[in-house]
C-alpha positions as CSV (number, residue, x, y, z in Angstrom):
1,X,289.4,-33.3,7.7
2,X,290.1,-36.5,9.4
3,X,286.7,-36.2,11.5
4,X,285.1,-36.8,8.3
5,X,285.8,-40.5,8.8
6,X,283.2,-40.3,11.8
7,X,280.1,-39.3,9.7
8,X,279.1,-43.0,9.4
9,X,278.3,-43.5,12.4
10,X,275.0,-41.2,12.9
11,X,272.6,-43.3,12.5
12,X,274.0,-45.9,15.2
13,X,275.4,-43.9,17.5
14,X,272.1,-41.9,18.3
15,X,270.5,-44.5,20.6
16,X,272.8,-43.4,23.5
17,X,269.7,-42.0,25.6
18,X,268.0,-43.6,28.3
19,X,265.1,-44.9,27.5
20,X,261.9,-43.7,28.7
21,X,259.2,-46.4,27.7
22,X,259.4,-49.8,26.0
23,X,257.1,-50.7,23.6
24,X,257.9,-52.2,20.0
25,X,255.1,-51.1,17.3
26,X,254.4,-54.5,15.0
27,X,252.8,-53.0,12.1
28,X,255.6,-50.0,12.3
29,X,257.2,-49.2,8.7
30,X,260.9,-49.9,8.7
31,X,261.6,-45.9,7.0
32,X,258.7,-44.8,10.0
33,X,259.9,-43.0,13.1
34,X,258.4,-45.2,16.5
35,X,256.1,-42.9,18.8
36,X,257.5,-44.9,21.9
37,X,260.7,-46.9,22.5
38,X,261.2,-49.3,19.7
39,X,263.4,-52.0,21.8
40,X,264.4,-53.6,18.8
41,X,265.7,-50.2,17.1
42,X,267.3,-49.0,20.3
43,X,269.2,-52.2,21.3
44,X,270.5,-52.7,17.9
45,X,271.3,-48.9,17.4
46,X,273.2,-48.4,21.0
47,X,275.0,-51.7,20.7
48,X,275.9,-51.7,16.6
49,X,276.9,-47.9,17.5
50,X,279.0,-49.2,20.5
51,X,281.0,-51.7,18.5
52,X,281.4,-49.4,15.3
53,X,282.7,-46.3,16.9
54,X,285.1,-48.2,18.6
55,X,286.3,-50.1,15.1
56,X,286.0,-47.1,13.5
57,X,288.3,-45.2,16.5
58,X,291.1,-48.0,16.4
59,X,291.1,-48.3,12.7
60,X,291.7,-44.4,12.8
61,X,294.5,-44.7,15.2
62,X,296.5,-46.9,13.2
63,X,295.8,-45.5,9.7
64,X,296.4,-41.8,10.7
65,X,298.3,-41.7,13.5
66,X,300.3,-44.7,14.4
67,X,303.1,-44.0,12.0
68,X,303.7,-40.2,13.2
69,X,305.9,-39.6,16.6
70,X,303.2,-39.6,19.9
71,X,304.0,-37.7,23.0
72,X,302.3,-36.2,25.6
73,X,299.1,-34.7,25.4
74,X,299.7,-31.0,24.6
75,X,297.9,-28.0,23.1
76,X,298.1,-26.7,19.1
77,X,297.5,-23.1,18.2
78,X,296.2,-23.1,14.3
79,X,294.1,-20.6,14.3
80,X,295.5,-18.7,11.6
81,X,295.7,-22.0,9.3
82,X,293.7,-21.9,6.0
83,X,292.1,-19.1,6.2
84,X,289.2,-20.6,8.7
85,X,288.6,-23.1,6.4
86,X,288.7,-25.7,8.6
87,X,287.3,-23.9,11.0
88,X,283.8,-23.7,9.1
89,X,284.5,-27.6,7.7
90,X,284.6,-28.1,11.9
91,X,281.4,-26.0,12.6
92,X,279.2,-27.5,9.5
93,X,280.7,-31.4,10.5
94,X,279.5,-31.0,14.5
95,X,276.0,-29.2,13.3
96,X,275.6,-31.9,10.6
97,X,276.3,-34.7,13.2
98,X,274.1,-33.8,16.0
99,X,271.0,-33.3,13.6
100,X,271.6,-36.9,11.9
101,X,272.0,-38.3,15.2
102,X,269.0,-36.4,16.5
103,X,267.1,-37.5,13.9
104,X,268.4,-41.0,14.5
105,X,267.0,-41.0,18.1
106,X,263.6,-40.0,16.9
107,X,263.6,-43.2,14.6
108,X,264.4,-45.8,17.8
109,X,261.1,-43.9,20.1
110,X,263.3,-42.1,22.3
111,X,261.2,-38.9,23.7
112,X,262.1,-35.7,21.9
113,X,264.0,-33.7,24.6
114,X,266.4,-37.0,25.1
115,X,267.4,-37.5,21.6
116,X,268.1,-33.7,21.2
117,X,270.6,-34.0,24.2
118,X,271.4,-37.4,22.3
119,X,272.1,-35.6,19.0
120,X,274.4,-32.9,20.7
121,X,276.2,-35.4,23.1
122,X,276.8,-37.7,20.1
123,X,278.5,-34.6,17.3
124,X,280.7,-33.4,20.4
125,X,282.1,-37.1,20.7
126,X,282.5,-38.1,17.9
127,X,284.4,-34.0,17.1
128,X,286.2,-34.9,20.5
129,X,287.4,-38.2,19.7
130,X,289.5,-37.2,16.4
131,X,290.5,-33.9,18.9
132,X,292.0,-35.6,21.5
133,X,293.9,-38.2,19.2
134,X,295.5,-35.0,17.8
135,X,296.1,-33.7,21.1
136,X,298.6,-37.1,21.6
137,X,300.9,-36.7,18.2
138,X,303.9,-34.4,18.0
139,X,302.6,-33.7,14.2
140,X,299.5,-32.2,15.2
141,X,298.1,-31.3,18.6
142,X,294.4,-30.6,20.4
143,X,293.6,-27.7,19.4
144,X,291.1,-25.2,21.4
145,X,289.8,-23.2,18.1
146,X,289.0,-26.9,16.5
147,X,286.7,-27.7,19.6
148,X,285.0,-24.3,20.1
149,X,283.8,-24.6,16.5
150,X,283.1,-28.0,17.0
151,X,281.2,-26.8,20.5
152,X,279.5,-24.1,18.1
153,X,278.2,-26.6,15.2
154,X,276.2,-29.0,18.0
155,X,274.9,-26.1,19.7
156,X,273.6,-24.6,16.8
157,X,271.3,-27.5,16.5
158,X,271.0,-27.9,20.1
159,X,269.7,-24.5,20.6
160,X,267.5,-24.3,17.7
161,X,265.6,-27.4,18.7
162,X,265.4,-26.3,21.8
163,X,263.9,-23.0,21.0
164,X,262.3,-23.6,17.9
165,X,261.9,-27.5,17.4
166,X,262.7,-27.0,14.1
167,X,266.2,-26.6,12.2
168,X,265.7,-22.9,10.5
169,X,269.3,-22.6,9.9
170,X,271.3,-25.2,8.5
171,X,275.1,-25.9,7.8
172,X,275.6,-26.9,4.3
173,X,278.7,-27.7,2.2
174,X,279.5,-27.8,-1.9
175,X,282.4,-28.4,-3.6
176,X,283.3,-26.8,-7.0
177,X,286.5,-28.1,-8.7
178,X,289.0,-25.2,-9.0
179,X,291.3,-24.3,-11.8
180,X,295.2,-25.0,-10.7
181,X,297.7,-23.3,-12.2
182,X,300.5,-26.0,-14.6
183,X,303.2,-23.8,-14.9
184,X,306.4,-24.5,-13.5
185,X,307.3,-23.4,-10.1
186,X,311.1,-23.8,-9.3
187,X,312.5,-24.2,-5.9
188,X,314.3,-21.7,-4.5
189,X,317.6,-22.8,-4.7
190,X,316.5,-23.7,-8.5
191,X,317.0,-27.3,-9.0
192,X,313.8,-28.8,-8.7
193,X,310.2,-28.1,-10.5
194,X,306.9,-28.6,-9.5
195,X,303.3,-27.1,-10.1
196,X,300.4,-25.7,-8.2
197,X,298.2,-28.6,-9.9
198,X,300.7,-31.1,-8.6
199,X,301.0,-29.3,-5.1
200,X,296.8,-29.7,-4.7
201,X,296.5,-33.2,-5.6
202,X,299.4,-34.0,-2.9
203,X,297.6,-32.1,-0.3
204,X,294.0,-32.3,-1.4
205,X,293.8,-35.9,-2.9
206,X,293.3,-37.5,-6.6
207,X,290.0,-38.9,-6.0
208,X,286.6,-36.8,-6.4
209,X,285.8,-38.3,-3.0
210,X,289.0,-37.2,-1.4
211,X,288.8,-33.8,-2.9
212,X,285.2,-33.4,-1.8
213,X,285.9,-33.7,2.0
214,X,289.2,-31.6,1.8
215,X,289.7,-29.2,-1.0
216,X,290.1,-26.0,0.7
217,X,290.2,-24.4,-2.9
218,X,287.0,-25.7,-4.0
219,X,284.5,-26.2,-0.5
220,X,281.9,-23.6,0.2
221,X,280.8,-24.1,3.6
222,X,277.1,-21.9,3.6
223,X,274.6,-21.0,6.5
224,X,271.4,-22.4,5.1
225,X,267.9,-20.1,6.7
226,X,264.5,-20.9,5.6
227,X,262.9,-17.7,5.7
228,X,259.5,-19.1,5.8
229,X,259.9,-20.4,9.4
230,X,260.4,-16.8,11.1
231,X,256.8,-16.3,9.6
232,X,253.8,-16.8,12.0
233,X,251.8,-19.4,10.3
234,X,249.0,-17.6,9.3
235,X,250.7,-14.8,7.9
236,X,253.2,-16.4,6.1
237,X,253.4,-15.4,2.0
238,X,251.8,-17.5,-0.1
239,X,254.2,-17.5,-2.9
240,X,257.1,-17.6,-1.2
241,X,257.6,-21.9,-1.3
242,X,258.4,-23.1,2.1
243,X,261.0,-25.4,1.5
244,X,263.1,-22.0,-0.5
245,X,266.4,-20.8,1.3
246,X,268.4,-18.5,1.3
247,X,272.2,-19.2,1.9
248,X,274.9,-17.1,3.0
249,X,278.4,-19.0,2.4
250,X,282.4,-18.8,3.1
251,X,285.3,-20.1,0.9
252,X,288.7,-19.3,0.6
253,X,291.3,-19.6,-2.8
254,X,294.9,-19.8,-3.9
255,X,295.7,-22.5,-0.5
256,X,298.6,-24.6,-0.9
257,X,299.7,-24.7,3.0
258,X,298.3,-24.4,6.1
259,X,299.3,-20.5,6.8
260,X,301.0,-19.3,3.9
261,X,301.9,-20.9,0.0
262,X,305.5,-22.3,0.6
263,X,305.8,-25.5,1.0
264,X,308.8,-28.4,1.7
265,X,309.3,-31.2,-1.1
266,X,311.9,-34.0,-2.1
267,X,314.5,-31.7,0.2
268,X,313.7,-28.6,-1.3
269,X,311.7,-25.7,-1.1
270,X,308.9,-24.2,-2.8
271,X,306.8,-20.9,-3.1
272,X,304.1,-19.4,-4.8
273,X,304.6,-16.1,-5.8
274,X,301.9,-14.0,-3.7
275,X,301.3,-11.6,-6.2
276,X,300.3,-14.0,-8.8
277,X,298.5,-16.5,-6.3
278,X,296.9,-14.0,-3.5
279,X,295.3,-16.1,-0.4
280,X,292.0,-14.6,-0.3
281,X,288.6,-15.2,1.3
282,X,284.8,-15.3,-0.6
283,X,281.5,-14.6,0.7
284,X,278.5,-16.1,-1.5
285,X,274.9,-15.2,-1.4
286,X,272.8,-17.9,-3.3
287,X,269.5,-19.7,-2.6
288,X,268.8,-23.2,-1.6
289,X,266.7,-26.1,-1.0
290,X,265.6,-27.4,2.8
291,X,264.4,-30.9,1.5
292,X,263.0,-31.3,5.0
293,X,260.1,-28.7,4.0
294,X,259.4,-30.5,0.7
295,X,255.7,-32.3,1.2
296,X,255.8,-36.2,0.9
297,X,254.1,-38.6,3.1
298,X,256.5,-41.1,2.2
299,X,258.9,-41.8,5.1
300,X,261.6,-43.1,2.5
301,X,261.6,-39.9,1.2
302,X,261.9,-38.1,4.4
303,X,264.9,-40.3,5.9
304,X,266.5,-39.7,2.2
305,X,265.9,-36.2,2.3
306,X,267.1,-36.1,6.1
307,X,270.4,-37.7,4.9
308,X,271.1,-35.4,1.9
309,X,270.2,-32.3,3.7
310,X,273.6,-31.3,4.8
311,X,274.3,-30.6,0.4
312,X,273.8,-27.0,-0.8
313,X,272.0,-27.7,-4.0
314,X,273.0,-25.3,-7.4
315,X,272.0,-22.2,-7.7
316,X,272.3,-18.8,-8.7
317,X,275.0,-17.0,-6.6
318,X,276.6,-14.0,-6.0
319,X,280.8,-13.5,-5.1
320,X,282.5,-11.1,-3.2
321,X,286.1,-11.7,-2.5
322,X,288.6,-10.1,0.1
323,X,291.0,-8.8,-2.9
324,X,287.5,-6.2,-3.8
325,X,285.9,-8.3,-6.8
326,X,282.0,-8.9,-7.1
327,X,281.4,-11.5,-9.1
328,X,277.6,-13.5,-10.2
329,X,277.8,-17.3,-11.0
330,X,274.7,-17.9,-13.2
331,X,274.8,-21.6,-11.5
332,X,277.1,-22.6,-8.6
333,X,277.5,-25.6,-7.0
């Protein structure tokens, strides 16, 4: 999940469009979108976003990749890793990138249609950036799945703003901490110990934070649709609140490697017994919140709830998993 590290940059990066009139608004609220180019807003956005992706695409280099073997740019096939985890995780990231960034445009005064090519143009970067840095190491390599689900995410938005002018279906994530197994798993030649618990916190992370952006075991990537938006206006249903979702969502459990649960450590090796740890898949139904559709006039409120938007909030939910169990979560997150 290195592209993660990218996220940052939405709200600078998404002045790359040309501008089309330049006028700065004096009495114009700080949290207010401009209604023509803000010079101010742009200049500061294109060049702060200039400088900070390329910081942010050194610093990358040399934290990530500058201690693994490079070679020459080749192809990875990993389509069959993680059950399409990271797959989803590259689909939710792109869609998530190009609406910040689009939303980002809006706020500098660029005209609508340029900051939606803006907001696409800006999540396939910064996707293609962390791609092609894979595509140079001998651990890794650029991988054609990874960028058609990064091409999918951005045009999701792309073509929903273009048809719609509206986001009816977003890409959402949640993360609910999973239960790792403590008992003892012996290599197979019997000398060494480890755990399932210890295996997830070497691959996943200690931190909350770190588990958040990569815990296969506990992220629920979900396909967010307001329901209320397919409704012609006047005939839309009084009760049915128009900021209420309804969210159809993918996770996957029992991952400790990338294609199946054996694993190399201190020399030896390790594996989970299958029967006891199946790698399976879950489908979640739930409802959710668009806080883009909740009523404010405050323009805090609507960058904040532009920013938070990409979190499925708790709900009720209901499980099924790809070993034939149904399941309902009173409250899932």
């Amino acid at each position: 999940m290195k592209r993660l590290l990218f996220i940052v940059l939405f709200s600078l990066l998404a002045c790359a469009g040309a501008p089309t009139q330049a006028q700065d608004a004096p009495h114009l609220s700080f949290w207010q979108p401009a209604d023509t180019l803000h010079k101010t807003r742009f200049w500061l956005c294109a060049g702060g976003g200039s400088a900070l992706y390329g910081a942010v695409s050194i610093g990358l280099y040399n934290a990530w990749y500058k201690g693994y073997e490079l070679t020459a740019f080749h192809l990875f096939d990993d389509w069959g890793e993680w059950r399409h985890m990271d797959k989803a995780g590259h689909l939710f990231t792109a869609h998530m990138e190009s609406t910040l960034a689009f939303k980002g445009a809006l706020w500098t005064g660029i005209n609508r249609r340029t900051a939606m090519w803006t907001g696409f143009g800006v999540g396939m970067l910064l996707q293609s950036t962390v791609e092609v840095m894979d595509g140079f190491s001998a651990k890794w390599g650029f991988s054609l799945s990874d960028m058609g689900f990064n091409l999918l995410g951005s045009s999701l938005f792309l073509a929903q703003e273009a048809a719609w002018h509206e986001q009816r279906i977003l890409m959402k994530t949640s993360y609910t901490e999973p239960r790792h197994a403590s008992e003892p798993i012996y290599s197979t030649d019997g000398q060494l110990v480890t755990t399932l618990y210890a295996r997830a916190r070497e691959l996943y992370g200690i931190s909350y934070p770190e588990r958040f952006l990569k815990g296969y075991n506990g992220l629920t990537v979900w396909a967010s649709v307001n329901p209320t938006s397919f409704w012609p206006k006047p005939n839309r249903p009084v009760f049915l609140p128009q900021w209420l979702n309804i969210a159809v969502g993918y996770g996957a459990e029992n991952l400790y490697g990338g294609f199946d649960n054996q694993w190399q450590s201190n020399g030896a090796t390790f594996r989970a017994d299958p029967l006891r740890y199946p790698r399976y898949s879950q489908f979640y139904l739930s409802l959710d919140v668009d806080f883009t559709r909740i009523p404010t006039r405050s323009y805090f409120l609507k960058t904040v709830f532009n920013v938070i938007n990409w979190i499925k909030v708790p709900a009720p939910t209901i499980e099924y998993n790809t070993i034939g169990n149904f399941r309902v979560h009173p409250v899932m997150w």
